[in-house]
N, C-alpha and C positions, 0 to 999 in steps of 0.2 A: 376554516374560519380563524381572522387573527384575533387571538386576546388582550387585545390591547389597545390604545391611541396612540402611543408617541413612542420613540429607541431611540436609546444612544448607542450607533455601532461604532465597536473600538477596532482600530484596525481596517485600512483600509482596500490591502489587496490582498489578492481578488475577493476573497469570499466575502470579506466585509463591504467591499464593493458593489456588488451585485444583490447581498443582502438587504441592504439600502435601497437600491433600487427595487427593485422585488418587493420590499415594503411599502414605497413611497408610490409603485403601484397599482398599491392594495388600501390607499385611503390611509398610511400612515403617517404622524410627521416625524420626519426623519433626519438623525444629526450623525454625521461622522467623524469620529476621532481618529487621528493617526498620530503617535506620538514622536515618528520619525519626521524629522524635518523634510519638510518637501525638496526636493532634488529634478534638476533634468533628466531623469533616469523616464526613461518612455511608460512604465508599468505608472508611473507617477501621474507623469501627463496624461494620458488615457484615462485614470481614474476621476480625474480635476473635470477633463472635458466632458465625462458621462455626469458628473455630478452637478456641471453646470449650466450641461441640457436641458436638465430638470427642476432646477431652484433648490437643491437641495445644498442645504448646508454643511462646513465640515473645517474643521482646522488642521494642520500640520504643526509636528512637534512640540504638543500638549496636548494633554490631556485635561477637560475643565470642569471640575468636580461640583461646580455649581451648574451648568448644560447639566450635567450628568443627574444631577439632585432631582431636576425638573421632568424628567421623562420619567415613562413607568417603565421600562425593563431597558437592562443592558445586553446588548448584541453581541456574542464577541465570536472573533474570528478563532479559528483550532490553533493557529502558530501565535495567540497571546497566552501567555504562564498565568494560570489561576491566582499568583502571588504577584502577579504587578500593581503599582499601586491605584490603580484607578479602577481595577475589580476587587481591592480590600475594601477600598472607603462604597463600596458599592454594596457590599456583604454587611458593610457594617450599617448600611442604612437600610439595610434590610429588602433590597433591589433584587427583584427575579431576575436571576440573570441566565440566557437560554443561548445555546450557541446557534450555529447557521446551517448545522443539520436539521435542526425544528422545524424549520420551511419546507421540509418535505413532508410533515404533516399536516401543516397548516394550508398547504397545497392541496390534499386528499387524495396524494400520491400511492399506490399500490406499489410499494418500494419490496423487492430482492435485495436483503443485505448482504455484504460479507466483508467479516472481520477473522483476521487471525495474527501471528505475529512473520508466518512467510508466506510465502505463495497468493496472498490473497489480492496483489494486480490481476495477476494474470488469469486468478479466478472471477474476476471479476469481470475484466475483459469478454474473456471468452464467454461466460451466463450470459450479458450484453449481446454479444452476437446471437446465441443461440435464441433470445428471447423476440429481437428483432427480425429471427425470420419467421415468424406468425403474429407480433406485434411491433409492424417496420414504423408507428411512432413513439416505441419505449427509447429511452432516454438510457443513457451511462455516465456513469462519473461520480461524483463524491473524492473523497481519498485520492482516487485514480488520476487526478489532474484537473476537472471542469466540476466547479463546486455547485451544489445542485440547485442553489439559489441563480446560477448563471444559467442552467440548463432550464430553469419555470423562465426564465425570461425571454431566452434565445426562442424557447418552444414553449408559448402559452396554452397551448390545449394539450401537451402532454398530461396522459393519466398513468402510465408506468415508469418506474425510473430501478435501474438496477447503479446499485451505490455501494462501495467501500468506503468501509466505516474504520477510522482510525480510533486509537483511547482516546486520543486527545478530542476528537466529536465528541464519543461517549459520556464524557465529564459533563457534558452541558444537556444534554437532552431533557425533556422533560414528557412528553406524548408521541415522543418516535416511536412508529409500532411497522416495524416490517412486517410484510404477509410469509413471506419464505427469509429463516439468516439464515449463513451457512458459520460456521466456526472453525476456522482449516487447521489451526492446530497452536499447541501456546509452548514457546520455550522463553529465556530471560531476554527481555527488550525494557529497552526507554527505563532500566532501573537509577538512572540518574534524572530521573523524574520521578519515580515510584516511589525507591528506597528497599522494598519488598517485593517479591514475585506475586504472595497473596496480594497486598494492593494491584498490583497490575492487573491480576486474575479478575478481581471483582471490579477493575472498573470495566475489561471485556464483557463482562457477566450482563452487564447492564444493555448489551443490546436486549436483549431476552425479556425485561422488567416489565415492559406494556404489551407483549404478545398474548393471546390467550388459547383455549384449546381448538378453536378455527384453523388458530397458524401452524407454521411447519419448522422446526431446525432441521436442520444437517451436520451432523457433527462426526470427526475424524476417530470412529475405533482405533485405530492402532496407538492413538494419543491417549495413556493411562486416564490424562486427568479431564480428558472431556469424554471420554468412555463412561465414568462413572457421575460426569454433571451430567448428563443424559437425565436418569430417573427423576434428578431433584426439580427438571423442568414443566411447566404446565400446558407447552404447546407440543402438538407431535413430534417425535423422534425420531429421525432417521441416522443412519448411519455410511458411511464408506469406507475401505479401509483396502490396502493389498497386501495383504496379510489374513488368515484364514481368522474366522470368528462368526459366529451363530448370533448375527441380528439383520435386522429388516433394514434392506437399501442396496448402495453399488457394490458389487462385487467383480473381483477378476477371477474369468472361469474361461480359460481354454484359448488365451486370447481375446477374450471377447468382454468388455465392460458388460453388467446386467444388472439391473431390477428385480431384487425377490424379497417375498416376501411370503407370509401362509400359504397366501392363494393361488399367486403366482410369479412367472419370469420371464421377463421383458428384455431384449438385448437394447442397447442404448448405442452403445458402435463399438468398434474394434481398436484395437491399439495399434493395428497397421492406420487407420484412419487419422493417426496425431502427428504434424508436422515437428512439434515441439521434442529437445531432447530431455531427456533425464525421467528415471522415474519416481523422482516429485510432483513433475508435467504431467504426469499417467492420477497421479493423487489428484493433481489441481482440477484435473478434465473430467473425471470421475465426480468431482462433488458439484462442480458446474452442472455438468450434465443430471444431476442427479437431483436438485434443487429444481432447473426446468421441469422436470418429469414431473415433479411433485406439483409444482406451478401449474400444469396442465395442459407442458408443450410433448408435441406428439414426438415419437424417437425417430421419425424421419427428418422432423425439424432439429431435434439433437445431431444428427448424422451429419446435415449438409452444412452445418454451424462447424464441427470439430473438423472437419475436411478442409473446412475452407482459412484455419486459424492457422496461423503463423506467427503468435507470439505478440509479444509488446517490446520496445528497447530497453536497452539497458538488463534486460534479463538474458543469460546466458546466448545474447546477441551473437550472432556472426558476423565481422565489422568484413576480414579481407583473410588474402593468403598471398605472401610477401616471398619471396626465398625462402621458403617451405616453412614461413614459421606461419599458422592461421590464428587470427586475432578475435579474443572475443569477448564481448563488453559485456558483466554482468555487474554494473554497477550499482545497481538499486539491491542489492547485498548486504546490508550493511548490519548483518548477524551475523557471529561466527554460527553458526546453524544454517545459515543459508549458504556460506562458503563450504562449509562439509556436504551441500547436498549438489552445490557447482562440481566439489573436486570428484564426488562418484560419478556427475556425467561423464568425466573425463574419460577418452579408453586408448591414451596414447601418453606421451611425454608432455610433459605441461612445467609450465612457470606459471607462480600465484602471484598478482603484486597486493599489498595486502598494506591498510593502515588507515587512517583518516582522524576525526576527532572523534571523543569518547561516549558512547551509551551509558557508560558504568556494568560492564558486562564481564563477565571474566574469559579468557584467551585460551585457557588451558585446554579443555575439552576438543578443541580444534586443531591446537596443534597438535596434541594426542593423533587425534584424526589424519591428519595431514604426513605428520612423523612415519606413519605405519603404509603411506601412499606408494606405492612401489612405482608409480608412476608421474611422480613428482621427483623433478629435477633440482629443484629451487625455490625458493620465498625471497620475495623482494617485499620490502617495510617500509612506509614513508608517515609523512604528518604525524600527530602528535602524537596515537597511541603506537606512536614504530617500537619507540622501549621496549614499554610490557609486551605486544607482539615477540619483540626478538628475543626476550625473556622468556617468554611460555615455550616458545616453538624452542630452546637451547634447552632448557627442562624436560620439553620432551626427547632430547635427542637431537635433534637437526642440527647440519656442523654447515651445510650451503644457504645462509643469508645473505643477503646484501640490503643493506643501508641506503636510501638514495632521499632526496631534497626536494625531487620534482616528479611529476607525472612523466615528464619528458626520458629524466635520466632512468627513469624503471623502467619504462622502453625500449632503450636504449640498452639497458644492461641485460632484459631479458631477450632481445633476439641476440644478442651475445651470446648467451646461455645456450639458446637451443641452435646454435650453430649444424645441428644433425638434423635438424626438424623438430616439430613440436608445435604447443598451444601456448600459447602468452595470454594468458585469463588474468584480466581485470575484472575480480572478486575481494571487495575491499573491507569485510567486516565490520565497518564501518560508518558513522556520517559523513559528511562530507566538508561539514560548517569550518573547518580548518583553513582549507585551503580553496575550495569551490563554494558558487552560491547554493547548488543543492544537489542532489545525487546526478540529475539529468545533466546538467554544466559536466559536470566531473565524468557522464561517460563521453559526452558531445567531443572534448577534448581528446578521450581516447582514440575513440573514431576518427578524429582530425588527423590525428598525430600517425595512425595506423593505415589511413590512408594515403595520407603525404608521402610514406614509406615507397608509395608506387604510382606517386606522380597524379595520383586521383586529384582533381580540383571538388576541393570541399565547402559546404555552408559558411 
């Protein structure tokens, strides 16, 4: 049920998009702000034609605080900054303002969350799958790409939805209550938003705020600091971890992922069974699988879901294999934590290209990581944090950087490199807002670029 009669959604695409719609029909009246000037840009157009299907109203580049005055709550999409100024003068009139996750409660969705700062597309992907093969009209998305306001409209009788949850949702929510999160694991992100790791930490914390002792988490043992959030929580606690430790959930026992607990132990599938490399991937399929279990999907439906996954792009993708160099896009990287857990998939020669615009995150700890790689050839550094990159990695040690301008020339310079053979991994640390529109653009290009290499005609 919606609480309200009238939104102003700031922000037009997509989630505010489809928010809107999604509202307006559900009996609400509805106004859209978008503070960017409208453009030829087709995400534009699309959003103008849906809204003018409908009668719904909406401006381009402004924002009008008197529309805004008149409504009872503001909408806002996850990519507007809680500090613009049309959500202060909003705060300051004292305006509930709920983001476009809410709609998933307002829907009376049986939502599978998952939040964490790595792994959690492709955790989330994969639950998706597995949930879909005993419930083929659960729904996915959130985070992941199809915001879930788009997924109640596209699918009106969905009653399950498995969703990643970003901080930037979690800032807004108000009655989001997952049935099952998972919580995959917290290292330093988005502190050029934060400022502090604790702020960052409590605004994750906040999936957990409306769950109760019905629900379920899943939370990463081998991660100190959600090992001991564990107790302080009110909804059941499970655990996974691959690394040995005495609690109730997934374990790796003999090759075999499993289920224990008191009473008993349940294989869930094998780790012959996972197409994906790394084991990160072995973490990420373990808490999927593990979250299902708990949800109430049988381990044969766990089985034929991990069997049948193959990943998402831009995660330690396999684009080609060129003059023996193999190319592979794991763009959506953009932790140094996530590139350390790229370079231990590696088990051959590799070139890293590495750089992008800033989190506010520190470099150090990676090149640490990276310095010590016996099978790293090279770092190549681009966009704006190439600096402090070829700073941290010379601190640690590394004497083979290269500098380069474009996606093109680290291409370039890295099958130079592996002139003997090897991996050219595009693992960027980074965002992407520098020099691409978003992490996906920025691997699209690589693929482009890696494929032209051999004559492929590409998208």
């Amino acid at each position: 049920m919606i609480p309200f009669n009238s939104a102003f959604v700031v922000g037009a695409l997509p989630s505010g998009l489809y928010a809107a719609l999604y509202l307006h029909d559900h009996g609400v009246d509805v106004f859209v702000s978008e503070f960017r000037q409208r453009s030829a840009d087709e995400k534009f157009e699309h959003a103008v034609r849906l809204l003018q299907q409908v009668s719904v109203p909406f401006e381009f580049g402004q924002n009008t605080v008197s529309i805004m005055a008149a409504c009872d709550v503001v909408v806002v999409s996850p990519g507007v900054p809680l500090d613009a100024p049309i959500i202060l003068a909003a705060a300051q009139m004292d305006k509930v303002i709920v983001g476009e996750t809410e709609i998933a409660a307002y829907a009376g969705l049986s939502v599978l969350a998952v939040t964490g700062s790595n792994g959690k597309s492709t955790t989330t992907a994969l639950l998706g799958e597995i949930v879909a093969e005993e419930y083929p009209d659960a729904v996915t998305g959130g985070n992941l790409g199809t915001p879930v306001s788009e997924l109640l409209v596209e699918h009106p009788l969905a009653e399950r939805a498995v969703l990643e949850v970003s901080c930037f949702q979690l800032e807004t929510i108000h009655t989001f209550h997952p049935r099952v999160a998972i919580f995959s694991n917290l290292v330093p992100n988005h502190l050029d938003r934060y400022g502090t790791m604790k702020r960052y930490f409590a605004t994750k914390k906040r999936l957990f705020e409306n769950m109760t002792a019905d629900d379920v988490v899943v939370l990463n043992w081998d991660d100190p600091e959600l090992r001991v959030l564990g107790p302080t929580l009110s909804p059941s606690v499970f655990y996974f971890g691959l690394g040995d430790g005495v609690f109730s959930g997934a374990h790796v026992v003999d090759g075999s992922i499993v289920f224990k607990d008191t009473t008993r132990t349940v294989e869930l599938f094998r780790e012959t069974d996972l197409h994906i490399r790394g084991r990160h991937n072995v973490a990420n399929a373990m808490s999927a699988a593990l979250a299902a279990f708990l949800y109430g999907i049988s381990p044969d439906a766990v089985r034929r879901a991990v069997r049948a996954f193959n990943g998402l792009p831009h995660r330690l993708e396999y684009v080609a294999t060129v003059g023996g160099v193999t190319f592979v896009n794991d763009s959506k990287a953009t932790t140094p934590e996530s590139v350390m857990t790229a370079a231990d998939a590696m088990t051959g020669p590799y070139v890293v290209i590495l750089g992008g615009s800033s989190k506010g995150v520190s470099f150090d700890k990676m090149a640490r990581h990276l310095t010590e790689d016996r099978n790293l050839v090279s770092a190549i550094v681009m966009g704006t944090t190439a600096p402090a990159i070829e700073d941290s990695l010379r601190q640690a040690g590394m004497k083979t950087i290269a500098h380069v301008e474009s996606l093109e020339d680290a291409v370039s310079n890295g099958v130079h490199l592996l002139s003997a053979g090897g991996t050219l991994l595009l693992s960027p640390a980074c965002a992407s807002f520098d020099m691409f529109r978003d992490f996906e653009q920025r691997g699209d290009r690589f693929r482009e670029i890696a494929q032209g290499r051999q004559g492929v005609v590409t998208r």
